[in-house]
C-alpha positions as CSV (number, residue, x, y, z in Angstrom):
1,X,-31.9,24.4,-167.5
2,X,-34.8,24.9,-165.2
3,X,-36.2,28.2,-165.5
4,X,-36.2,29.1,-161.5
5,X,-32.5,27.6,-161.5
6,X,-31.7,30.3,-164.2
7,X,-33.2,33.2,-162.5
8,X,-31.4,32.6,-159.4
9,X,-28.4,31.8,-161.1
10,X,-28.6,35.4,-163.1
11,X,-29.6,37.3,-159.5
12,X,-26.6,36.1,-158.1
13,X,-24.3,36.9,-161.2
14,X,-26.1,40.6,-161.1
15,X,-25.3,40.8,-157.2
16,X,-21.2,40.2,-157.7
17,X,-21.0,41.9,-161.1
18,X,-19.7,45.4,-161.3
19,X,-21.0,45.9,-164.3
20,X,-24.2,45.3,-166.6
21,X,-25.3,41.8,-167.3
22,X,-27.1,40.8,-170.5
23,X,-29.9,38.1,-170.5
24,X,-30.6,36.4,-174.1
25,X,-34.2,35.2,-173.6
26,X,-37.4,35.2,-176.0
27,X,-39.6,34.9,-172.9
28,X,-41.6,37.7,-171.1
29,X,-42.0,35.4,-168.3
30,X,-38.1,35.6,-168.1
31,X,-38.4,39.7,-168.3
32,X,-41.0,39.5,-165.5
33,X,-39.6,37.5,-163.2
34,X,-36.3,39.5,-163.4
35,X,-38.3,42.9,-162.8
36,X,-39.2,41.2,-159.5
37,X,-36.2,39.8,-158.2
38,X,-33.5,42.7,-159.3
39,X,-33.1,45.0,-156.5
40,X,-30.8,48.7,-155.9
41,X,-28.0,47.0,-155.1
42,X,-27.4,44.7,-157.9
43,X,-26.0,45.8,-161.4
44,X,-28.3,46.5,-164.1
45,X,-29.6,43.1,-165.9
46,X,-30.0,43.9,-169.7
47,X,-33.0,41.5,-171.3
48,X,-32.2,40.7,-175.1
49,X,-34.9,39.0,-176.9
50,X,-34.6,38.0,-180.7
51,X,-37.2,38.9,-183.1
52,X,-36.5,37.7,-187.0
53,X,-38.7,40.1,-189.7
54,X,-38.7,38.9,-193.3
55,X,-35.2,37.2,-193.5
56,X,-33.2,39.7,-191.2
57,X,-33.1,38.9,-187.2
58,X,-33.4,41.7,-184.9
59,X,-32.3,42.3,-181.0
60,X,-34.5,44.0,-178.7
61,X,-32.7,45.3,-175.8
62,X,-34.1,46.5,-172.4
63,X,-32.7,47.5,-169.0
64,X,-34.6,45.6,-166.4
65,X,-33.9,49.0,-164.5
66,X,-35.7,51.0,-166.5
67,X,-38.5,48.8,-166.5
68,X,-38.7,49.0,-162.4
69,X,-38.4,52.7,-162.3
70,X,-40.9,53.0,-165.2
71,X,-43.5,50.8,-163.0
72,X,-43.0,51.9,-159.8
73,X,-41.4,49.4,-156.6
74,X,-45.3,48.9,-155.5
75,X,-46.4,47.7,-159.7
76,X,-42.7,45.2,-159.2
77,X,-43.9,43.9,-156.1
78,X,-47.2,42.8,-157.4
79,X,-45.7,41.8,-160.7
80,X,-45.3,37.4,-160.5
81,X,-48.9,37.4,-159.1
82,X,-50.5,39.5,-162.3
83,X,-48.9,38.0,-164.2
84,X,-49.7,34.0,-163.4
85,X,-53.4,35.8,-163.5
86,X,-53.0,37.1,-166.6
87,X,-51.7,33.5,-168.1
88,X,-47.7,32.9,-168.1
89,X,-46.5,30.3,-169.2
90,X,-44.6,29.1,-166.0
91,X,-44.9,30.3,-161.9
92,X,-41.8,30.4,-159.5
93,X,-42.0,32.4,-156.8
């Protein structure tokens, strides 16, 4: 599925949901673009992301919220433009 399709898609799903959503994604473009689209009034969007470590596979989990509140609204807002600066692999704004 196109990559802008899926973030909209998961926004919209976050802005009816009345709980958490999880996102199973091994791409920090994904994690980015999520930082800057989730807003307040949506439910907290988990990112999983897979990592496999001599045989075993690992899950990662992180709450997009956390990540917002840890950077700061202004660092979000700023966030798709750093990071197509800093090399991502794909840009939708």
């Amino acid at each position: 599925m196109h990559q802008c399709a899926s973030i909209h898609m998961v926004m919209h799903q976050a802005s009816t949901s009345s709980g958490p959503i999880a996102i199973v994604a091994n791409d920090s473009d994904i994690l980015v673009m999520l930082a800057f689209y989730q807003t307040a009034a949506m439910s907290d969007i988990l990112f999983v992301s897979e990592t496999r470590s001599k045989g075993s596979v690992m899950h990662k989990c992180i709450s997009v919220e956390n990540v917002q509140n840890n950077l700061g609204e202004k660092a979000c807002q700023q966030l798709l433009t750093a990071h197509a600066l800093g090399g991502c692999d794909t840009l939708y704004v």
